[in-house]
C-alpha positions as CSV (number, residue, x, y, z in Angstrom):
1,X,7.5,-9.2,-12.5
2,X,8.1,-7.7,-10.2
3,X,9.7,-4.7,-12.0
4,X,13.4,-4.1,-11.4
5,X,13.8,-2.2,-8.0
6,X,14.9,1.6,-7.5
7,X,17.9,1.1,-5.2
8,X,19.4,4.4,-4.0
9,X,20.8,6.1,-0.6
10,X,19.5,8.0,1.7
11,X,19.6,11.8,0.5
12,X,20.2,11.2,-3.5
13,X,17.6,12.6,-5.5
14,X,15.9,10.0,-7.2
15,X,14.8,10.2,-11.5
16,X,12.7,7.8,-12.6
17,X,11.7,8.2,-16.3
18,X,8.0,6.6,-17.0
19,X,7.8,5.5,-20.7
20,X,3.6,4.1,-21.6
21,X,4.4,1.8,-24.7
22,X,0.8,0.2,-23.8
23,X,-1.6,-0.1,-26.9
24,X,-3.4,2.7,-27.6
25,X,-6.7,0.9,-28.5
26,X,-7.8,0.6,-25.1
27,X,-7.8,2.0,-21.8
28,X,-4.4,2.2,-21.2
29,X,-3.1,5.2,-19.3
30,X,-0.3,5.0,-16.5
31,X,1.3,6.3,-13.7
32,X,3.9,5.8,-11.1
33,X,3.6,6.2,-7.4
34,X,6.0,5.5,-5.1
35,X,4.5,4.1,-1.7
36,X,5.6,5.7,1.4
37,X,7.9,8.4,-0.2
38,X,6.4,11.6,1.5
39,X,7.6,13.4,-1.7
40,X,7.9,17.0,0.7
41,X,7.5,19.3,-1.3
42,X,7.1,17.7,-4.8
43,X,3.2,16.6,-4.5
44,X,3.4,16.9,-7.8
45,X,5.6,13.7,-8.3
46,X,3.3,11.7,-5.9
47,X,1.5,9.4,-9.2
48,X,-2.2,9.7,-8.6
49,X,-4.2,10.0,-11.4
50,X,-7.0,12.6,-11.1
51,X,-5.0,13.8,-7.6
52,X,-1.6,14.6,-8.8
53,X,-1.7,14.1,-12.4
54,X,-3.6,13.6,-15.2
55,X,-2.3,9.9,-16.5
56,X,0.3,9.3,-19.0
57,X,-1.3,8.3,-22.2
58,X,0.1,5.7,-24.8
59,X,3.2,7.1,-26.4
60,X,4.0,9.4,-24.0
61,X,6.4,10.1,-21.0
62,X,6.6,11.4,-17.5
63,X,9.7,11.9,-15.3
64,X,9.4,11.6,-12.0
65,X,12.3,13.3,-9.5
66,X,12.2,13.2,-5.6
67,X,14.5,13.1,-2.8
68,X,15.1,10.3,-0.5
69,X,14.3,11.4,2.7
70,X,13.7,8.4,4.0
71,X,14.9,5.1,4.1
72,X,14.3,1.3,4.3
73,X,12.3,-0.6,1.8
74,X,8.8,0.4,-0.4
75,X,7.4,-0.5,-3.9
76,X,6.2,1.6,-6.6
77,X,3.0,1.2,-8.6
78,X,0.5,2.0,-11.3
79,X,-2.4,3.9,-9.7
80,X,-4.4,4.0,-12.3
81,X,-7.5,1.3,-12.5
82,X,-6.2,-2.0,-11.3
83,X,-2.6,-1.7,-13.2
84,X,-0.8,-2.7,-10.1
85,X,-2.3,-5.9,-9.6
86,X,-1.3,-6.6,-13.8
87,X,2.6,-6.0,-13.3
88,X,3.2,-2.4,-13.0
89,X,5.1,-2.6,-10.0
90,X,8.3,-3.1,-8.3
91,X,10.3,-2.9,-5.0
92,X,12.0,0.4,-3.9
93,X,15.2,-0.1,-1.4
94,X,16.6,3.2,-0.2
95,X,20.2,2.3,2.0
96,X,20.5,4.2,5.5
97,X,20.9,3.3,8.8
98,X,19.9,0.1,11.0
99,X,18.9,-0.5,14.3
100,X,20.4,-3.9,14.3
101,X,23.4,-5.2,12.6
102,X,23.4,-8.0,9.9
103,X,25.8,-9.4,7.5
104,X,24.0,-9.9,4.4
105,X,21.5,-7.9,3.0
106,X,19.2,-10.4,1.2
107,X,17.4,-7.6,-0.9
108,X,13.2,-7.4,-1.1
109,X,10.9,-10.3,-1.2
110,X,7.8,-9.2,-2.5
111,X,4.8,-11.2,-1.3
112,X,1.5,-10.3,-3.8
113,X,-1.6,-13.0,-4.4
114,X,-2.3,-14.2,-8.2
115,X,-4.9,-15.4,-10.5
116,X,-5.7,-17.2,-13.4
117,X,-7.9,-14.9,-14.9
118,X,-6.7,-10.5,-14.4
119,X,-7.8,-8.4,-12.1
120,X,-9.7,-6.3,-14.9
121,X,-11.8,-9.3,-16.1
122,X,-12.6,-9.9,-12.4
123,X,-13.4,-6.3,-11.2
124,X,-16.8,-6.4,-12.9
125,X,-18.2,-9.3,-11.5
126,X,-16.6,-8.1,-7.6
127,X,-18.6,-4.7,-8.5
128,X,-21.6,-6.1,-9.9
129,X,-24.6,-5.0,-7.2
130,X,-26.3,-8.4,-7.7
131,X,-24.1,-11.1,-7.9
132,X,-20.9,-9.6,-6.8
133,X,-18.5,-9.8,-4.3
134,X,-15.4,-10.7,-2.2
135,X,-13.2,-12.7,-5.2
136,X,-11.1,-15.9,-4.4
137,X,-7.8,-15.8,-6.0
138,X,-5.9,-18.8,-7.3
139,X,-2.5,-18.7,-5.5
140,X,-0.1,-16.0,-4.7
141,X,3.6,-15.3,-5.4
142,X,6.9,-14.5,-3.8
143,X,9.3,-12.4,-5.8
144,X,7.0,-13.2,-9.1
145,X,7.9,-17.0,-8.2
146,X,5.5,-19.7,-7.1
147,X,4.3,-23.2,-8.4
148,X,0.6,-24.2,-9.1
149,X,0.2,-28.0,-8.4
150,X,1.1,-30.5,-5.6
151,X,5.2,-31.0,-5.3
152,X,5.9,-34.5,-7.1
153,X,2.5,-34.1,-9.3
154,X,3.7,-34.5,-13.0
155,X,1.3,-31.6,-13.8
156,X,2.7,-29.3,-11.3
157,X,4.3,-25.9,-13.2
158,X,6.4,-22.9,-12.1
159,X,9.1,-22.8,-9.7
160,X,10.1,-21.7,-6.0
161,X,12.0,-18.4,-5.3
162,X,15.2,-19.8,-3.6
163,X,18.1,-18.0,-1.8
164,X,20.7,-19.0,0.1
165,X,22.3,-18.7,4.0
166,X,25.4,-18.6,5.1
167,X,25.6,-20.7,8.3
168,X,26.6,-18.4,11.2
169,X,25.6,-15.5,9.4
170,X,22.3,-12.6,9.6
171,X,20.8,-11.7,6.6
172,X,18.4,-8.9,6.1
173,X,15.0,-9.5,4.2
174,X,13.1,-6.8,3.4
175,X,9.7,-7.8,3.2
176,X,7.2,-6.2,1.1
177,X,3.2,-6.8,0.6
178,X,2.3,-5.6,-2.7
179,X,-1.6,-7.8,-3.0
180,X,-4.5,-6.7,-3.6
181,X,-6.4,-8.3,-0.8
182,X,-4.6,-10.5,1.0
183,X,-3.4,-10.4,4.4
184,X,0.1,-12.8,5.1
185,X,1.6,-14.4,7.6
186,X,5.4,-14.9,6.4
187,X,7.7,-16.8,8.2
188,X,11.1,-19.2,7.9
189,X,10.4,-22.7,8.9
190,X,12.4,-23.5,12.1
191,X,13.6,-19.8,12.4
192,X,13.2,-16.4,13.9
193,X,12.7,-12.8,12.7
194,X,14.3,-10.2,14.1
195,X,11.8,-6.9,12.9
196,X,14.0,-3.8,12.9
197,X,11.9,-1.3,11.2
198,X,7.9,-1.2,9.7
199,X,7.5,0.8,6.3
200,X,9.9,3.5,6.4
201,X,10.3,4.0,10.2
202,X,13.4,2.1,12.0
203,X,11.7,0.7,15.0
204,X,13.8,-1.0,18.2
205,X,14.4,-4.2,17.5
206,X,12.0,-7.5,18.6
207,X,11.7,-10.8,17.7
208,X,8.8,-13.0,16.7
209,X,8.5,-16.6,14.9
210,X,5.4,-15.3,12.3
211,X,5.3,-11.6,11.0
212,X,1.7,-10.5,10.2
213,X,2.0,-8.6,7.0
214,X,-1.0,-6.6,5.4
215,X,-1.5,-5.1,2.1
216,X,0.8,-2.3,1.1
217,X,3.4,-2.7,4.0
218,X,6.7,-3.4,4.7
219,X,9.2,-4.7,7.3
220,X,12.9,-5.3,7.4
221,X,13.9,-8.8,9.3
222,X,17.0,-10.2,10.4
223,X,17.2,-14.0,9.9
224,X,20.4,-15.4,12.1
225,X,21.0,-19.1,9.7
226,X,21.3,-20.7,12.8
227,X,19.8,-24.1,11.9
228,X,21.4,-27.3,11.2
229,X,22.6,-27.3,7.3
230,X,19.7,-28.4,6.0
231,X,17.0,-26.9,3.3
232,X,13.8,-24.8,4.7
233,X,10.6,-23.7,3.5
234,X,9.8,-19.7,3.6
235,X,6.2,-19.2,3.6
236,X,3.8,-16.7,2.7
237,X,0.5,-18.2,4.3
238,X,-2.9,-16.4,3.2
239,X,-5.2,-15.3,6.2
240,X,-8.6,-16.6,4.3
241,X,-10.5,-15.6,7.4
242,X,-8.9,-11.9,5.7
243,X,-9.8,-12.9,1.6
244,X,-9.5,-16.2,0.2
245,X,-6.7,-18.0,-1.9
246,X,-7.5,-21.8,-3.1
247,X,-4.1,-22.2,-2.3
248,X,-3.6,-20.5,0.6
249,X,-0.7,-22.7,2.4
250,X,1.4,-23.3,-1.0
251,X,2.9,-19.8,-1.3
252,X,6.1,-20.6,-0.7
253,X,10.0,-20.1,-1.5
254,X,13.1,-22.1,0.0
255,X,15.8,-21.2,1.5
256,X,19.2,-23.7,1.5
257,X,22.0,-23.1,3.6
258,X,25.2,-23.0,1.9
259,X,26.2,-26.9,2.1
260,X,22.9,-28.4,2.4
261,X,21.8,-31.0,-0.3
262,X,19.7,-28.2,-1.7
263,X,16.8,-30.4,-2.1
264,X,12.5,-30.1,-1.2
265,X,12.5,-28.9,2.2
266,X,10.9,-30.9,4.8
267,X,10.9,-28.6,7.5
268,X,7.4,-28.2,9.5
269,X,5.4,-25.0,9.7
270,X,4.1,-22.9,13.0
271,X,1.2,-23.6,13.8
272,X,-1.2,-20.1,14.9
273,X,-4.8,-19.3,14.2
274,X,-5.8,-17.4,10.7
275,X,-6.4,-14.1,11.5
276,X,-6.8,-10.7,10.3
277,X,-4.3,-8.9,12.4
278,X,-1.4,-5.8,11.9
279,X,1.8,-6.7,14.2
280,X,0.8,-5.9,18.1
281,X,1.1,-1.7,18.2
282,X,3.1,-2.5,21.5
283,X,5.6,-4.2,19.8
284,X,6.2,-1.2,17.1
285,X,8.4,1.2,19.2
286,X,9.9,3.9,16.4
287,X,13.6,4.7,17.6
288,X,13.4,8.2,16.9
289,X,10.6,9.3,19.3
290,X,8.0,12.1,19.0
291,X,5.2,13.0,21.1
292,X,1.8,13.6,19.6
293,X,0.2,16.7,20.3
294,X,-3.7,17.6,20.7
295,X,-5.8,17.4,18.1
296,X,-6.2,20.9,16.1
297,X,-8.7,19.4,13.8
298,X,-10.8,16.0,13.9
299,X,-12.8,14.0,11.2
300,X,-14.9,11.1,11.9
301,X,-15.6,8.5,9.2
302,X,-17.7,5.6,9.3
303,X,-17.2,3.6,6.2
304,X,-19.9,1.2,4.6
305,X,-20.6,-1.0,1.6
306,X,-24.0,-0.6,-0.9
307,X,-24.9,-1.1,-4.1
308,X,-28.4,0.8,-3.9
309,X,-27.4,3.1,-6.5
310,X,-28.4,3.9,-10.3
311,X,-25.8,2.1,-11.5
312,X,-26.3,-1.0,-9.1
313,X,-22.6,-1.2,-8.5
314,X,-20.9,-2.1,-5.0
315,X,-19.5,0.7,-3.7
316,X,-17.8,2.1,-0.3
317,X,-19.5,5.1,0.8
318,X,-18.2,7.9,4.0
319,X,-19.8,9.6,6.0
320,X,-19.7,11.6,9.0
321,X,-17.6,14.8,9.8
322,X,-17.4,15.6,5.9
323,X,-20.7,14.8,5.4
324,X,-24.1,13.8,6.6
325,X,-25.1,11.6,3.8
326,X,-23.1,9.0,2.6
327,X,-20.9,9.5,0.0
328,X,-18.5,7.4,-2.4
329,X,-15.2,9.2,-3.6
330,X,-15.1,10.1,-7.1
331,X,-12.6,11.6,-9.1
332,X,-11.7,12.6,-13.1
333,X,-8.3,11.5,-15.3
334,X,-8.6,14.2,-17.3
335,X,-9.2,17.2,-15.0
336,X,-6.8,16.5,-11.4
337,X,-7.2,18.8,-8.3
338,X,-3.5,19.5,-8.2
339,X,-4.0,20.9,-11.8
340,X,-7.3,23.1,-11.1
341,X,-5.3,24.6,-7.9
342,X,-2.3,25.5,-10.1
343,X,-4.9,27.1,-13.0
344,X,-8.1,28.3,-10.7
345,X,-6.8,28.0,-6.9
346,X,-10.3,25.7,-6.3
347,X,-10.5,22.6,-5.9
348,X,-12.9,20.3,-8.2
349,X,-16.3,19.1,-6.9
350,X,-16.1,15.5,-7.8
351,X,-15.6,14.2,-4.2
352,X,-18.1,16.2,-2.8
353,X,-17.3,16.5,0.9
354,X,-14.3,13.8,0.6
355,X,-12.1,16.5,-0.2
356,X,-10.7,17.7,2.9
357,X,-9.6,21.1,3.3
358,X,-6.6,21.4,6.6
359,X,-5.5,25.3,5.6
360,X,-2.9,25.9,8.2
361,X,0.5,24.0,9.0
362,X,2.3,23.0,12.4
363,X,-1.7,21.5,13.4
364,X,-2.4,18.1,14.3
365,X,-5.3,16.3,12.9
366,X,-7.2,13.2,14.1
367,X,-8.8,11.2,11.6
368,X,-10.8,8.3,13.3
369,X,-12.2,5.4,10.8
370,X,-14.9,3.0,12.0
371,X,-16.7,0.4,9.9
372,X,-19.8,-1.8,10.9
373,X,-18.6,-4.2,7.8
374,X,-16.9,-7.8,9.4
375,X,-13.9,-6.9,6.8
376,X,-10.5,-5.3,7.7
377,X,-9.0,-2.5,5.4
378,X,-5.4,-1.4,5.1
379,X,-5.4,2.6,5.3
380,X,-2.7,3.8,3.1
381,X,-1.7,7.9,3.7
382,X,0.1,9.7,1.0
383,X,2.1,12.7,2.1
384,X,3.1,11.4,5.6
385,X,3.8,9.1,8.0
386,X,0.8,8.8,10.6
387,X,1.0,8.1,14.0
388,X,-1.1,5.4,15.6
389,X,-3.0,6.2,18.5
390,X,-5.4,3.7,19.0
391,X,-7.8,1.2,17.2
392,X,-10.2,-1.8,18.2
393,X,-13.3,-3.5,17.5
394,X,-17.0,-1.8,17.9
395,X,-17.4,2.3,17.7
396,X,-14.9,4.1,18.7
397,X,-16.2,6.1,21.9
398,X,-14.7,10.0,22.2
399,X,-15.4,10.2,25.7
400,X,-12.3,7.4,26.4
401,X,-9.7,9.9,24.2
402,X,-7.8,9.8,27.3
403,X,-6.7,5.8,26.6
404,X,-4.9,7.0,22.8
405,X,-1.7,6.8,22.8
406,X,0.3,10.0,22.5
407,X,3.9,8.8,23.5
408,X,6.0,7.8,21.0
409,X,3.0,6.1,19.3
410,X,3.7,3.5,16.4
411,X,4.6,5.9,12.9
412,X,4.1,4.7,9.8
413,X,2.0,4.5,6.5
414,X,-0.2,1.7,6.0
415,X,-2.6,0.6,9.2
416,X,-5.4,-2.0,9.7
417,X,-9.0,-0.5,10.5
418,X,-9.6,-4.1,12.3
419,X,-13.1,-6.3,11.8
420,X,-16.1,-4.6,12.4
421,X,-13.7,-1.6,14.6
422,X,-12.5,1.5,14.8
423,X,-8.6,3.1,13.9
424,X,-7.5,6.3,15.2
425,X,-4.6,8.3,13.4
426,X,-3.1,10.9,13.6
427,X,-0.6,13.5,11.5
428,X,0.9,16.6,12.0
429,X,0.2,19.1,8.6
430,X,4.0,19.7,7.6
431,X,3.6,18.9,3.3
432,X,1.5,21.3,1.4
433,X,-0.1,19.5,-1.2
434,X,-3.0,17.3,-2.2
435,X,-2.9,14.0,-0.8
436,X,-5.3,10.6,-0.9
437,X,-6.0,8.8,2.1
438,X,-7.1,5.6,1.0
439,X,-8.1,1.4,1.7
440,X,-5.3,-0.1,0.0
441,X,-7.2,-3.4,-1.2
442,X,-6.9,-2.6,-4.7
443,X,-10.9,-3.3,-5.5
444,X,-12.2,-1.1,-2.7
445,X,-10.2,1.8,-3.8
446,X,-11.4,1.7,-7.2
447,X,-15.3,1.5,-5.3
448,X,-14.5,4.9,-3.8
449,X,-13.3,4.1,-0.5
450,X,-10.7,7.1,-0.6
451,X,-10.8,10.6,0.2
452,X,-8.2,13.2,-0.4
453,X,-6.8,16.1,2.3
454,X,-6.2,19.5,0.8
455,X,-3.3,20.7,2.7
456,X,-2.1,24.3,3.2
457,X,-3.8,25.2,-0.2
458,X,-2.4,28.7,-0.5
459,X,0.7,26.7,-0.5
460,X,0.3,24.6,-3.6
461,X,0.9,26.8,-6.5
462,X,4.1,28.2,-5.3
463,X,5.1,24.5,-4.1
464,X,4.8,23.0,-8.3
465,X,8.1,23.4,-9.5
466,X,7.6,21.8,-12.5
467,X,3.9,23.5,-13.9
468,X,4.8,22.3,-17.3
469,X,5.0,18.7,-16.6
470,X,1.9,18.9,-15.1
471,X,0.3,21.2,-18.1
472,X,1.7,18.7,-20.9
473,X,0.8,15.5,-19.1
474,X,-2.8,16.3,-19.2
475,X,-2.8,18.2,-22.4
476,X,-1.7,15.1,-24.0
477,X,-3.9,12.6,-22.0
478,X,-7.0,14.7,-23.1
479,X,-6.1,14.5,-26.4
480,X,-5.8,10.8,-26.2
481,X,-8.6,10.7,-24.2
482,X,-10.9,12.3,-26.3
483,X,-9.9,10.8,-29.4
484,X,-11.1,7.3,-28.3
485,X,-13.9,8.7,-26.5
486,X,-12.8,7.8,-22.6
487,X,-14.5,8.4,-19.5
488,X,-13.4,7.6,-16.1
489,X,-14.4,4.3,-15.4
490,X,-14.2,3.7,-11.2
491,X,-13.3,6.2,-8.6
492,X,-10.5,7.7,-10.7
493,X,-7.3,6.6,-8.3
């Protein structure tokens, strides 16, 4: 862990073949999805159970084939239950252009938080409506690697992820955050990072000593080994004022120049303030630029926590342009809406009114998310990049539209609704196809904070070219399903 990466080049179609050899005597579907990928045209290889897919059930197979249309660095996952957060993922590097030159490309690091105990025997204690909660996590992990125990301590087990410089030389790190709550600030000892793209959008180049990295996305640095020889710590520091760690300040890797005595570093950290921050929007300046045109269609969401509900659960709830009342997103393995659009052309009423229906292409649509809660949330889009025009803290006030920023706004994938604030996005409807919108912290997805956009719906059937993978992947998961008597046990993504 991670998984072994998906390396290809811009342009190649991609096959990934997705074998479940998981025990049958549990819970144990599957999926893949591959973060970012916009999969154009091929919603149908986008991984979301009870979207997308009904999941792969013990025994079976899927095979999953896209193109690369973009490029830079990504992960792929499990969406199904908390599967992610267990192992099933993995880094995804697809080779294109640069908008800075380097020598040596370094590969991922994959930043992620870790416990002691899983995620599935913590989810129902975070859900339950009395004692639940926020959970602290032990430690966290870079590239799978960490230690647990003070450096020296007898006691202490596990190691550091190491890798090498080459004095004189700039080497590329592509940074990925795969947790599932925690907000990093990663950063070299003694160095500086040069970010030349965020998620899958090259971006003109900047520089900054501590790169604020949420859940879900990615940036590509250029570290110029610069230093004297020596041996420096790469750290991955937890924001607890974001979720807590215990060992928030000992996520940590080392990197040796080529020379050095390749022993503990003793190199001294930046000092900052924990926060709960994305990178400055200003700083984010894609290098392919596109204007954003006026809104064709709007929704406004204001997103809240309860657990005053017959099950006396925590969940999120929506409400607002899709509905009046307050409503948590719900889906079902067994019966996806890609599937009943293929067989029925409707969509299934699970989600209520957190199924969005934007009919026509070539229309912009704003999508503005505000939350009273003192908690950031990374919003994940499937289907697209978004463009973001504009986000803060308190309510987000129409009447000051004017202030969003339409010009070559920042474009990517993954954005933080900030502390007790508002985000404003935007996309333009290009990709037919049914696509979740969704807060990547892994135990607020599964408490319904999601919704999904039906796209250009008329669209759909024609778009599945593959009708029998979808058909037999849900032909055998019912089977499996019913057999051992399974219902869907959170929000179903």
């Amino acid at each position: 862990m991670p998984g072994p990466a998906i390396e290809a080049n811009w342009g190649d179609t991609v096959v990934v073949r997705l074998t479940n050899n998981l025990p049958a005597d549990g819970n144990n579907g599957t999926t893949f999805h591959f973060h970012g990928l916009r999969q154009n045209y091929t919603n149908e290889m986008d991984g979301v159970p009870s979207i997308t897919q009904c999941p792969v059930a013990p025994g079976e197979s899927m095979t999953y084939t896209w193109v690369a249309t973009q490029y830079g660095t990504s992960w792929y996952h499990s969406h199904f239950q908390l599967q992610a957060w267990e192992g099933v993922m993995g880094p995804i590097v697809i080779h294109g252009p640069s908008s800075a030159d380097y020598d040596v490309d370094m590969g991922p690091i994959v930043l992620q938080d870790w416990s002691h105990q899983t995620v599935d025997q913590m989810y129902d204690a975070a859900q339950d409506g009395t004692t639940g909660g926020p959970r602290v996590l032990d430690t966290g992990l870079i590239n799978g690697m960490n230690v647990f125990g003070a450096d020296g301590a007898s006691n202490q087990t596990g190691k550091r992820y190491q890798l090498e410089f080459i004095p004189g030389k700039k080497h590329l790190l592509r940074v990925v955050n795969t947790a599932i709550q925690s907000t990093f600030k990663f950063y070299i000892d003694g160095h500086k990072l040069q970010v030349i793209s965020t998620d899958f959008v090259p971006i003109k180049p900047y520089t900054t000593s501590i790169l604020n990295i949420n859940i879900g996305q990615r940036y590509d640095v250029i570290v110029e080994a610069n230093q004297p020889v020596g041996d420096y710590w790469m750290r991955s520091d937890n924001q607890d004022a974001c979720a807590v760690i215990t060992n928030a300040k000992n996520i940590k890797g080392i990197v040796h120049y080529a020379g050095s005595s390749g022993s503990t570093p003793t190199s001294v950290g930046f000092n900052y303030t924990s926060e709960c921050v994305d990178e400055p929007s200003s700083s984010l300046i894609p290098v392919v630029p596109y204007t954003v045109g006026s809104s064709n269609t709007e929704y406004d969401e204001t997103v809240v926590v309860s657990a005053n509900n017959s099950l006396n659960l925590y969940r999120w709830y929506l409400y607002g342009t899709t509905s009046a009342t307050p409503e948590t997103f719900q889906s079902e393995w067994s019966d996806p809406t890609l599937y009943e659009i293929w067989k029925n052309d409707t969509v299934p009423p699970y989600s209520g009114g957190l199924a969005i229906s934007v009919p026509k292409l070539k229309e912009w649509v704003y999508v503005v998310i505000e939350s009273p809660i003192p908690l950031p949330h990374p919003i994940h889009l499937h289907g697209h990049d978004f463009y973001i025009l504009g986000s803060g803290s308190g309510t987000y006030d129409s009447s000051s539209s004017a202030s969003l920023n339409l010009n070559n706004p920042p474009r990517r994938d993954v954005a933080l609704l900030p502390t007790a604030g508002y985000l404003v996005l935007a996309f333009q409807t290009d990709n037919p196809g049914v696509w979740l919108m969704h807060c990547h912290i892994g135990w607020h997805t599964s408490m319904g904070f999601a919704m999904q956009i039906v796209e250009a719906q008329d669209l759909i059937k024609p778009s599945i070219d593959d009708t029998c993978l979808l058909d037999d992947t849900c032909k055998s998961w019912r089977k499996y399903a019913n057999s051992a008597s399974l219902t869907t046990t959170d929000s179903g993504v």
